[in-house]
C-alpha positions in Angstrom: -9.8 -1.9 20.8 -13.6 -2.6 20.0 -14.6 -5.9 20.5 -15.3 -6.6 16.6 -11.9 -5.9 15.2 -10.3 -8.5 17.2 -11.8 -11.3 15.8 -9.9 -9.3 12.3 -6.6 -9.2 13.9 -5.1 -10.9 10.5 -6.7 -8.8 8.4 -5.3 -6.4 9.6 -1.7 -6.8 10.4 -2.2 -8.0 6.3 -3.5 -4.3 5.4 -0.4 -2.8 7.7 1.7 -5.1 5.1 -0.2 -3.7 2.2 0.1 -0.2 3.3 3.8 -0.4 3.6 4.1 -2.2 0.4 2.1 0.7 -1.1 4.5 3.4 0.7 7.1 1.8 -1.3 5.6 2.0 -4.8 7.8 0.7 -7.6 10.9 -1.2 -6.3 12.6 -0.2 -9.7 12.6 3.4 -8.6 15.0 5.1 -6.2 13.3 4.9 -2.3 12.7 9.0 -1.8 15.1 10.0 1.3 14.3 12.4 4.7 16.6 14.9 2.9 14.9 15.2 -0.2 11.8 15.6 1.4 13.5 18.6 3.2 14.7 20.0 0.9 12.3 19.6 -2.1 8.9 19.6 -0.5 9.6 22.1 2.1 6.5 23.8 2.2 4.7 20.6 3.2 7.2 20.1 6.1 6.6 23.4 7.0 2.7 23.2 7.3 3.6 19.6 9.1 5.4 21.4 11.5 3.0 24.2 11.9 0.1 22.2 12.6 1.7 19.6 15.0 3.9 22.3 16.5 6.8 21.3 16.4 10.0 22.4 14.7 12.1 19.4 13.4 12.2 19.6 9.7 13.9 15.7 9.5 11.2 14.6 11.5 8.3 16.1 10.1 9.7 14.6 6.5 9.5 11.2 8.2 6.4 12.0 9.3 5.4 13.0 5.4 6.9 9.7 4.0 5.1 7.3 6.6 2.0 9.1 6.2 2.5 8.5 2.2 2.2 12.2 1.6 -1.3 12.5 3.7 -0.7 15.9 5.4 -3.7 15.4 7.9 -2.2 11.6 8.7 1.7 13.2 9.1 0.4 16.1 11.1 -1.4 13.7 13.8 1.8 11.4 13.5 4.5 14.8 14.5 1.9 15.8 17.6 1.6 11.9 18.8 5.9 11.9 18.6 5.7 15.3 20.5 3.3 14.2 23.9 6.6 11.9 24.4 9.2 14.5 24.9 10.2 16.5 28.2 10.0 19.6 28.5 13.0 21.4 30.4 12.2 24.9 29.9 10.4 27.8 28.1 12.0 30.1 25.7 11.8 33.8 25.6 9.6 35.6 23.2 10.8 35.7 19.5 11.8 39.4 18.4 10.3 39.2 15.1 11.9 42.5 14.0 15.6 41.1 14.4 14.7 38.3 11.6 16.8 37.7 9.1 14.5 38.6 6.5 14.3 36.6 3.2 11.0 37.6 2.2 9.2 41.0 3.8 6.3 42.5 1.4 3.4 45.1 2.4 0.1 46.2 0.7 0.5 49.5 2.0 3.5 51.4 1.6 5.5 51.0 -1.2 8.5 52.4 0.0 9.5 50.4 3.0 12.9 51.0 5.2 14.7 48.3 3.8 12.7 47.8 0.8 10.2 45.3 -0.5 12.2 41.9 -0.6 9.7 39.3 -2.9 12.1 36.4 -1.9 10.7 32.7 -3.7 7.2 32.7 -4.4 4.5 31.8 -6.6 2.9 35.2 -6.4 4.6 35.8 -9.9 4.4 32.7 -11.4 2.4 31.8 -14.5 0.3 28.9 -13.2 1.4 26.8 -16.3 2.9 22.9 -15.6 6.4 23.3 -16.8 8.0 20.6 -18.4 11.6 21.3 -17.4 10.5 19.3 -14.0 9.7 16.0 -15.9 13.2 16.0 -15.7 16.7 16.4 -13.7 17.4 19.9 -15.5 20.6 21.9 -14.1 19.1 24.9 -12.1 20.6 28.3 -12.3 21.6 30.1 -9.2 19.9 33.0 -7.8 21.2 36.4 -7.9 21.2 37.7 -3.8 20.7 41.5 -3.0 22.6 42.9 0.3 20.9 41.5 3.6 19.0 43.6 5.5 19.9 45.4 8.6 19.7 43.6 11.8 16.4 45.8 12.7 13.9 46.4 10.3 11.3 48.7 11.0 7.4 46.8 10.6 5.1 48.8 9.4 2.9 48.6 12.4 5.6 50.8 14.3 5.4 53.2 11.2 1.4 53.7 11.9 2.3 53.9 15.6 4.8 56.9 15.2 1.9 58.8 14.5 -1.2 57.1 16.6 -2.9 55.8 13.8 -2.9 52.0 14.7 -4.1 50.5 18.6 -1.1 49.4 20.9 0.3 45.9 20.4 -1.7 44.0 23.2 0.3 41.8 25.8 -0.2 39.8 28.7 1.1 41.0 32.0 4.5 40.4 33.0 3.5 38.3 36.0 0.6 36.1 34.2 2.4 33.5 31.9 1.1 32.5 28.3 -1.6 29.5 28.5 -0.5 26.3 27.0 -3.2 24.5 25.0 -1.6 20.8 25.0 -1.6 20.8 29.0 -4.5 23.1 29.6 -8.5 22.2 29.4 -9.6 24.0 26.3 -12.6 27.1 28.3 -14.4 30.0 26.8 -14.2 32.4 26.4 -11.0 32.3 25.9 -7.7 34.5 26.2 -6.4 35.8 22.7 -2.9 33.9 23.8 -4.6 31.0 23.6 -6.7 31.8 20.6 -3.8 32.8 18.9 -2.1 29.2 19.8 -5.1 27.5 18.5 -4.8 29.0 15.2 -1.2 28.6 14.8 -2.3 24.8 15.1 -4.9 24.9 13.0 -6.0 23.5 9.7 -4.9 26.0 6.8 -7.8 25.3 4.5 -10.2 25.9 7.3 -8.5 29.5 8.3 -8.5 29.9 4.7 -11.9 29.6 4.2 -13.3 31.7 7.4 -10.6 34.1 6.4 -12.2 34.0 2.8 -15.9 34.6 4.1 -14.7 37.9 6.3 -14.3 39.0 2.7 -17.4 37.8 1.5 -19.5 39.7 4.0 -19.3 37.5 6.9 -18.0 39.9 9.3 -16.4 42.0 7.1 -13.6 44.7 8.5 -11.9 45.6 5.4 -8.1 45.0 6.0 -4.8 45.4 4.2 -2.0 43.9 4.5 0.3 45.9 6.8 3.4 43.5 6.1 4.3 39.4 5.8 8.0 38.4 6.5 9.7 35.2 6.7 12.9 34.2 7.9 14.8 33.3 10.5 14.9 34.2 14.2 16.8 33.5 17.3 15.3 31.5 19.8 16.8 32.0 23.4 16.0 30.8 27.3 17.6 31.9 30.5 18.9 28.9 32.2 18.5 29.7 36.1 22.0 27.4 36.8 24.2 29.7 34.8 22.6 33.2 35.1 22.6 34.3 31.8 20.4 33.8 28.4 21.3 31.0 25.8 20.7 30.5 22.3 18.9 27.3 21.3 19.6 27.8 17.5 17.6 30.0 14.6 13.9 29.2 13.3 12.0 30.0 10.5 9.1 31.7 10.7 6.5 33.1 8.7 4.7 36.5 10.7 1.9 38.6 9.1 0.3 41.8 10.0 -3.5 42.7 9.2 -4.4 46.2 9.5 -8.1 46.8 9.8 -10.6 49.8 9.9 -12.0 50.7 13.1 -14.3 53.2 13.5 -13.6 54.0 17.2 -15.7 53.8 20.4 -16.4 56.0 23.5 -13.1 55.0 24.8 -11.0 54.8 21.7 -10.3 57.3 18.9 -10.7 56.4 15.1 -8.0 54.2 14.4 -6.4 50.9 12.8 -6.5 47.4 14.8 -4.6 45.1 14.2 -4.9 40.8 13.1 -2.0 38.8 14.0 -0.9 35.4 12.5 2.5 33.9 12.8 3.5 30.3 12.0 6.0 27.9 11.7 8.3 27.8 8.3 7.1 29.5 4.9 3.4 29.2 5.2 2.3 32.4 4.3 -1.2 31.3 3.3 -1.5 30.3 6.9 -0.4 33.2 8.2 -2.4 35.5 6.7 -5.8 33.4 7.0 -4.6 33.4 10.6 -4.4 37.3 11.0 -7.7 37.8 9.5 -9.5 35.6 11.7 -7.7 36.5 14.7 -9.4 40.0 13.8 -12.7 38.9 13.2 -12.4 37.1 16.6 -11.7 40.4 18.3 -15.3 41.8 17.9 -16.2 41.7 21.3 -13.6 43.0 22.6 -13.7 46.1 20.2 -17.3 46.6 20.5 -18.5 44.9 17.5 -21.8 43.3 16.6 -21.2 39.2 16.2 -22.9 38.1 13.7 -20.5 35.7 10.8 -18.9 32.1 11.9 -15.5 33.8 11.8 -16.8 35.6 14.9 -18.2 33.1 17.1 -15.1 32.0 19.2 -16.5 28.4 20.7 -17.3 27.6 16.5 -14.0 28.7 15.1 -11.9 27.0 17.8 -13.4 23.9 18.3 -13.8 23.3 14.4 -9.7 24.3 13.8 -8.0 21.5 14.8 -7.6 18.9 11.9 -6.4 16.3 14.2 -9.3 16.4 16.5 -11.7 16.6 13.6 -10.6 13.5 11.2 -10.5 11.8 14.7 -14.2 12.1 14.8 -14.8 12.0 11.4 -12.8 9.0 10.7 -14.5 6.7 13.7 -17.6 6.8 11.8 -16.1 3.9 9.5 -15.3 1.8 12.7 -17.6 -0.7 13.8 -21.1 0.6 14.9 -22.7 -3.2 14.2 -25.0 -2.4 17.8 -26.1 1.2 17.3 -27.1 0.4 13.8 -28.8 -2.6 14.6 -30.9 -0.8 17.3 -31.8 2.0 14.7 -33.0 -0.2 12.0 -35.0 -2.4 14.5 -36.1 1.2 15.3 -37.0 2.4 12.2 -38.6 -0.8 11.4 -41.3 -0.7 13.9 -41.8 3.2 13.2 -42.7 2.1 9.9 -45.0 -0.9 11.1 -47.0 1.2 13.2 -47.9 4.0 10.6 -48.7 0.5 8.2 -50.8 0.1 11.1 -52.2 3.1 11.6 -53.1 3.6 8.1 -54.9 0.1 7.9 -56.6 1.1 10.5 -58.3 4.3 9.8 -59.0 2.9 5.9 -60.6 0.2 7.9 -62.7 2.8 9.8 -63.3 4.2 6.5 -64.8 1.7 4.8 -67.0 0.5 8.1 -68.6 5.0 7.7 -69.1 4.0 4.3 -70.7 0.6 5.0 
């Protein structure tokens, strides 16, 4: 604690006080529960649970109503909760293409194996308040088409049938994925690691490097290949009994970028690929994720780096939201000494060109004299 704020302890245990006074709002009114927070504001859980990574929907609506709806705040809350649990084990890679699809769209064929699935969105939505929601209006329920098969085809495997698309990088069997939270952040980095630091990132930020790829800045012309969402099974081999366990379902938001590439000495025309996947429906995410996962890769595929959404060091240490209102937000704690020595400073930088000036209109006026 800095030395200043202790001598304002009461002041501010009395702002805790306020704060939770404020959190409560009108005492007349219903207190909003963890379960309607769940189940009515998911996409805000879900981009809590992105960004802190973590997947606990009940807790990352608690961490939503302490945070009085502050996404940033909630976010930094779900990552602190998460430092203080073990960690007994380390899942098996998701198999994105045995999801139990509730939403799977693509920009480039129309006619998918399985079909196009829309799902809920906004997409189609006339951006229009609607009144109905002022009130507790009865809502009709949705009509369901068949599910999907068990295994549905992505599009990337479609382009791959024919060579058209690069092979679906992976790390080596014997060298494990890195782990940001335990591991030193060094560049240049690994794209596992790159690709876990954008899963944690801050949406608008993706959003708006993944906007200027568009704009010029690094431009590399992409479609979307597909986006699904929806659930997948998450499993671990437990050494003790010899055989894999399920840990339970997920939801999961996965897109595909395909992108131009013009081909190299060692590499044939082609598509390459941007990959974003996320926690929950956050399709936004996942998407701005993809495109600047691309852009990243210009290095690697020969590319000149020239745009913000290419410079690695830049777009990773500026992701993290947590790490950045942490910085941002110590500016309004108490700086009493550094800005005492810079005024004193300026001060006396201002004296001595007062000075200087009086002195060289004083040798002025003796020339004249």
């Amino acid at each position: 604690m800095y030395v200043a704020v202790k001598g304002g302890e009461v002041a501010i245990n009395a702002a805790h006080s306020l704060l939770a006074d404020r959190r409560r709002g009108d005492r007349s009114l219903p207190s909003v529960t963890i379960d309607q927070i769940v189940e009515q504001l998911a996409l805000a859980v879900d981009r809590v649970m992105a960004e802190a990574s973590l997947y606990d929907r009940a807790l990352a609506a608690l961490a939503v109503r302490q945070s009085r709806g502050d996404m940033i705040e909630a976010i930094f809350l779900l990552r602190a909760y998460r430092t203080t649990l073990p960690r007994f084990g380390t899942s098996f890679p998701i198999d994105t293409a045995r999801m139990a699809i509730e939403r799977r769209i693509s920009a480039t064929y129309k006619d998918l194996p399985g079909g196009q699935v829309l799902g809920p969105t906004f997409d189609y939505t006339h951006r229009l308040l609607d009144p109905s929601l002022l009130s507790d209006e009865p809502v009709p329920t949705p009509s369901r088409k068949e599910p999907l098969p068990d295994t549905t085809t992505r599009v990337s495997d479609i382009l791959a049938t024919e060579g058209l698309i690069e092979e679906d990088s992976a790390l080596p069997d014997d060298e494990p994925p890195g782990d940001l939270t335990r591991e030193p952040m060094e560049f240049p980095m690994g794209r596992d690691l790159r690709l876990q630091a954008l899963a944690r990132g801050d949406e608008g930020f993706l959003l708006a490097l993944g906007y200027s790829t568009q704009r010029g800045y690094g431009r590399n012309h992409p479609f979307v290949g597909e986006i699904r969402i929806g659930e997948v099974e998450v499993e671990m081999e437990v050494p003790e009994l010899g055989f894999t366990v399920s840990l339970g379902r997920i939801q999961v938001t996965e897109c595909q970028m395909v992108n131009q590439f013009k081909g190299s000495s060692k590499a044939p025309p082609q598509f390459t690929r941007g990959y974003g996947l996320v926690f929950g429906q956050s399709e936004r995410k996942a998407m701005s994720m993809s495109l600047v996962d691309r852009a990243l890769r210009a290095e690697e595929l020969g590319e000149d780096v020239t745009a913000p959404a290419q410079d690695e060091e830049f777009v990773i240490s500026h992701a993290d939201n947590v790490q950045a209102t942490g910085f941002v937000e110590h500016l309004k704690l108490p700086h009493y000494v550094d800005f005492q020595a810079e005024l004193a400073l300026v001060r006396k930088m201002r004296a001595d060109i007062e000075a200087a000036a009086e002195s060289g209109n004083s040798a002025i006026r003796d020339g004249a004299e």
